[in-house]
TILO-204531 format. One record per atom (N, C-alpha, C): atom name; residue number from 1; x negated, y negated, z negated; residue in three letters. Coordinates in Angstrom, 1 decimal. Each point is the difference from the previous one (the first is absolute). Example, Ala and Ser with C-alpha at 12.3 -4.5 7.8 and 13.67 -1.06 7.14 Angstrom:
2
+------+------+--------+--------+--------+------+
! name ! resi !      X !      Y !      Z ! resn !
+------+------+--------+--------+--------+------+
!    N !    1 !  -13.2 !    5.7 !   -7.8 !  ALA !
!   CA !    1 !    0.9 !   -1.2 !    0.0 !  ALA !
!    C !    1 !   -0.9 !   -1.2 !    0.0 !  ALA !
!    N !    2 !    0.4 !   -1.1 !    0.7 !  SER !
!   CA !    2 !   -0.9 !   -1.1 !    0.0 !  SER !
!    C !    2 !    0.8 !   -1.1 !   -0.8 !  SER !
+------+------+--------+--------+--------+------+
END
This chain:
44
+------+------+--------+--------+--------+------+
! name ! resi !      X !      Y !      Z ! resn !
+------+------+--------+--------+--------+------+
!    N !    1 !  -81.4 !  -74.9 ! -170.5 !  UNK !
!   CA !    1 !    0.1 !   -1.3 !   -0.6 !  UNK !
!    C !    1 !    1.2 !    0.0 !   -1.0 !  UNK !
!    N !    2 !   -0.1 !   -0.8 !   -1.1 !  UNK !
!   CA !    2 !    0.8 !    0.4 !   -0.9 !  UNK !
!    C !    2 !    1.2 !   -1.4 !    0.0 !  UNK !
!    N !    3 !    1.0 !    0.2 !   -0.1 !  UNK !
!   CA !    3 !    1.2 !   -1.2 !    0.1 !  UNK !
!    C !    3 !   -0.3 !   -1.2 !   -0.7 !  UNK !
!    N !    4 !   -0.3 !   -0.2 !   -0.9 !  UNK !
!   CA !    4 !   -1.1 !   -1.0 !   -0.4 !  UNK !
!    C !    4 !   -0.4 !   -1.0 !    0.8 !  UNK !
!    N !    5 !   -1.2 !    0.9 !    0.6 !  UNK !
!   CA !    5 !   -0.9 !   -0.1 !    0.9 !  UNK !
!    C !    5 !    0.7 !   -1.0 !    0.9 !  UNK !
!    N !    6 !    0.7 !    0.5 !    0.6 !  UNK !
!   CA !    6 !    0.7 !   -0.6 !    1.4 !  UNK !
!    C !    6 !    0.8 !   -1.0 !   -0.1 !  UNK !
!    N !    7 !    0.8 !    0.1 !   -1.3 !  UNK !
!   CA !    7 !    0.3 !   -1.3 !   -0.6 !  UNK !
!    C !    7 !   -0.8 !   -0.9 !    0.1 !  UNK !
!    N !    8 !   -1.4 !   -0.1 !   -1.0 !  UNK !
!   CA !    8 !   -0.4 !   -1.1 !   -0.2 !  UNK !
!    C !    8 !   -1.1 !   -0.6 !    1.5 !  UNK !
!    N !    9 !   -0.3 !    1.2 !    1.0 !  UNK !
!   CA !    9 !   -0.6 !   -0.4 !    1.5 !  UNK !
!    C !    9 !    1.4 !   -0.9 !    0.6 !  UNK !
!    N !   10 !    1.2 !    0.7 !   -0.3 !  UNK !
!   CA !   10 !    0.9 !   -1.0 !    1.3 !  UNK !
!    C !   10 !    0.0 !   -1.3 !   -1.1 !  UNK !
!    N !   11 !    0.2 !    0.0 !   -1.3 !  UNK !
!   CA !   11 !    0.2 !   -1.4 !   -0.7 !  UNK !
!    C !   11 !   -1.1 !   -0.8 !    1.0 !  UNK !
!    N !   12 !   -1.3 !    0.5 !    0.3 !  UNK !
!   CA !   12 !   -1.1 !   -1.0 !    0.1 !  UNK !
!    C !   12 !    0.3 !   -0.4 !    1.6 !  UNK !
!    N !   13 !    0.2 !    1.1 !    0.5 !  UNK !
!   CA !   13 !    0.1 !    0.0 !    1.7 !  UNK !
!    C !   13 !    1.0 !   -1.1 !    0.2 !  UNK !
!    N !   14 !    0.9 !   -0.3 !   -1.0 !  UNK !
!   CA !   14 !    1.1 !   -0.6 !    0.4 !  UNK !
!    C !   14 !   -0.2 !   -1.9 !   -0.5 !  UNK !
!    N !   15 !   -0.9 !    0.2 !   -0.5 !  UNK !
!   CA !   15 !   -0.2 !   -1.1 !   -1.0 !  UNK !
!    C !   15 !    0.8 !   -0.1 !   -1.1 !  UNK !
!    N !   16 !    0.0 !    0.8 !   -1.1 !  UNK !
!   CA !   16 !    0.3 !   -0.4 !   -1.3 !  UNK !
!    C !   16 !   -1.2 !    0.3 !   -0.6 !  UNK !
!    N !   17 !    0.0 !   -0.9 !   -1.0 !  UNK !
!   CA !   17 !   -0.7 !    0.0 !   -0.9 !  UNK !
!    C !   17 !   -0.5 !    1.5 !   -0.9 !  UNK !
!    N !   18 !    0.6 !    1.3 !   -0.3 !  UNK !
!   CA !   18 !    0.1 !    1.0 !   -0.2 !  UNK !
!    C !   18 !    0.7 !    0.7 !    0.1 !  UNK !
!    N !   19 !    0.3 !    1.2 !   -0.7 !  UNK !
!   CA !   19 !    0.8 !    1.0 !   -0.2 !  UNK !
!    C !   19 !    1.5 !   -0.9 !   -0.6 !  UNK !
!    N !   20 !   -0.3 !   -0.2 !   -1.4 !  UNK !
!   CA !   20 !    1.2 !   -0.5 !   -0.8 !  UNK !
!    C !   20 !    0.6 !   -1.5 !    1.3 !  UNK !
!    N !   21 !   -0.7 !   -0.8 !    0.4 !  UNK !
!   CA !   21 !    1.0 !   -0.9 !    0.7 !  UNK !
!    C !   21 !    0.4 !    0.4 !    1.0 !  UNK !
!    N !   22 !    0.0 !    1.2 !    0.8 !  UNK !
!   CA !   22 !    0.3 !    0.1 !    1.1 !  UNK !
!    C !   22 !    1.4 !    0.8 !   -0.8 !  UNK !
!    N !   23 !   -0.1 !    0.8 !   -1.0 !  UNK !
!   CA !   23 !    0.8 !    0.8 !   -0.5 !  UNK !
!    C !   23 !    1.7 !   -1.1 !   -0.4 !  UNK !
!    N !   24 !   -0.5 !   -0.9 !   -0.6 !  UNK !
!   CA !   24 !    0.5 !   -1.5 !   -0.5 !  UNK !
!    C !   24 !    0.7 !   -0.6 !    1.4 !  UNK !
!    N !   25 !   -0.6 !   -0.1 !    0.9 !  UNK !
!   CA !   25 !    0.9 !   -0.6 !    1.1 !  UNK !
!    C !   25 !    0.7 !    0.8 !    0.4 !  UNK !
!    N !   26 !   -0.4 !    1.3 !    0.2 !  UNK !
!   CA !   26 !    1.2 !    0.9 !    0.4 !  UNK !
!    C !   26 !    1.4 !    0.1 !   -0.1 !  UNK !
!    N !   27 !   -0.7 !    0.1 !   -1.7 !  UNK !
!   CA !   27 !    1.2 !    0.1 !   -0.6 !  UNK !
!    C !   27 !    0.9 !   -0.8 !   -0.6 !  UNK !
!    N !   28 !   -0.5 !   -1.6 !    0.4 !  UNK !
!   CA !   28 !    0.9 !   -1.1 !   -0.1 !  UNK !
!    C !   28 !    0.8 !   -0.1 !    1.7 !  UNK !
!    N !   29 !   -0.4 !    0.9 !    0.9 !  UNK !
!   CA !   29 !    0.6 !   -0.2 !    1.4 !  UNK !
!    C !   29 !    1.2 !    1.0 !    0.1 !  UNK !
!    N !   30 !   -0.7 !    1.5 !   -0.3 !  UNK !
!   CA !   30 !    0.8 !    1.1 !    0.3 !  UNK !
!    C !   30 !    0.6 !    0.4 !   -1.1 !  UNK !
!    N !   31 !   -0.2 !   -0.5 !   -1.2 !  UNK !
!   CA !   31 !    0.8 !    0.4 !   -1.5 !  UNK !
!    C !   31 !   -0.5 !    1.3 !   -0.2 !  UNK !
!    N !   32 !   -0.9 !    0.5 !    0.1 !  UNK !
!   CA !   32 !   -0.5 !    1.5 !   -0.8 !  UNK !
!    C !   32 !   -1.2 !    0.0 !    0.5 !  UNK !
!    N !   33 !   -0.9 !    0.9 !   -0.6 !  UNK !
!   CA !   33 !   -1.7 !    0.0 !    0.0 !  UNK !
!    C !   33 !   -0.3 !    0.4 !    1.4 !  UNK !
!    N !   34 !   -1.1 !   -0.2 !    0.5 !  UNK !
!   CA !   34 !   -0.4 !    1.0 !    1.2 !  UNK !
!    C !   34 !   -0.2 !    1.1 !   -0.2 !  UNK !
!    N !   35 !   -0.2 !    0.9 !   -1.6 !  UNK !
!   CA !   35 !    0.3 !    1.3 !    0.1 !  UNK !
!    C !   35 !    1.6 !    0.9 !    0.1 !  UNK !
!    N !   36 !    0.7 !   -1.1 !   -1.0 !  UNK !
!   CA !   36 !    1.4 !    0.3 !   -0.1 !  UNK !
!    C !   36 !    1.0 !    0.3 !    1.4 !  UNK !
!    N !   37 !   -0.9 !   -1.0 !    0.8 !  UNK !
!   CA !   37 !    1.0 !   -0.4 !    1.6 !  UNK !
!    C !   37 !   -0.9 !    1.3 !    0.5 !  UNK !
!    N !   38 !   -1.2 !    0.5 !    0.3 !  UNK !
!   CA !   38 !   -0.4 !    1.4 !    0.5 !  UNK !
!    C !   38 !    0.5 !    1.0 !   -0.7 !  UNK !
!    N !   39 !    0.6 !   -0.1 !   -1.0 !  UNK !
!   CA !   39 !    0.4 !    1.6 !   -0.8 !  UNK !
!    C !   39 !    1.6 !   -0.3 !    0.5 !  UNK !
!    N !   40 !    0.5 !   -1.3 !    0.3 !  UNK !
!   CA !   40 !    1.0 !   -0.1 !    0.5 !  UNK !
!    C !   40 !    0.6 !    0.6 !    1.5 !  UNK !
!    N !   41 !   -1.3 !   -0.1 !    0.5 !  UNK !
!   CA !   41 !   -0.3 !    0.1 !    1.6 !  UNK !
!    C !   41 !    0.0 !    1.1 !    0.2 !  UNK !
!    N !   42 !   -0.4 !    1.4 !   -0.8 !  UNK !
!   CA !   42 !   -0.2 !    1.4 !    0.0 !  UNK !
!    C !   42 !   -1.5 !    0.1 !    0.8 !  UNK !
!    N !   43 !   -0.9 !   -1.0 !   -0.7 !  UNK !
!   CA !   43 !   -1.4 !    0.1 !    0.2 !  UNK !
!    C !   43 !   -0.3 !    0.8 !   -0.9 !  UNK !
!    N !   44 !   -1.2 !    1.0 !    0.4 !  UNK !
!   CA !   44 !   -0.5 !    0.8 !   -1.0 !  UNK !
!    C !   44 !   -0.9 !   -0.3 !   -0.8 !  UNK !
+------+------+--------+--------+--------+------+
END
């Protein structure tokens, strides 16, 4: 499954509206993307 992918299943799992608003709350909560915070994290 491609990172993408899993993005936009948990945006829905979670109840956002998509990819981009789940991306948008994030990053009005945690101050950086949910990719930036995983490359932060030493996710691969």
């Amino acid at each position: 499954m491609m990172a993408h992918d899993a993005a936009a299943l948990a945006a829905e799992a979670t109840g956002f509206f998509g990819q981009a608003h789940l991306t948008r709350v994030f990053k009005s909560v945690v101050g950086v993307t949910p990719g930036a915070w995983m490359k932060s994290a030493g996710s691969p």
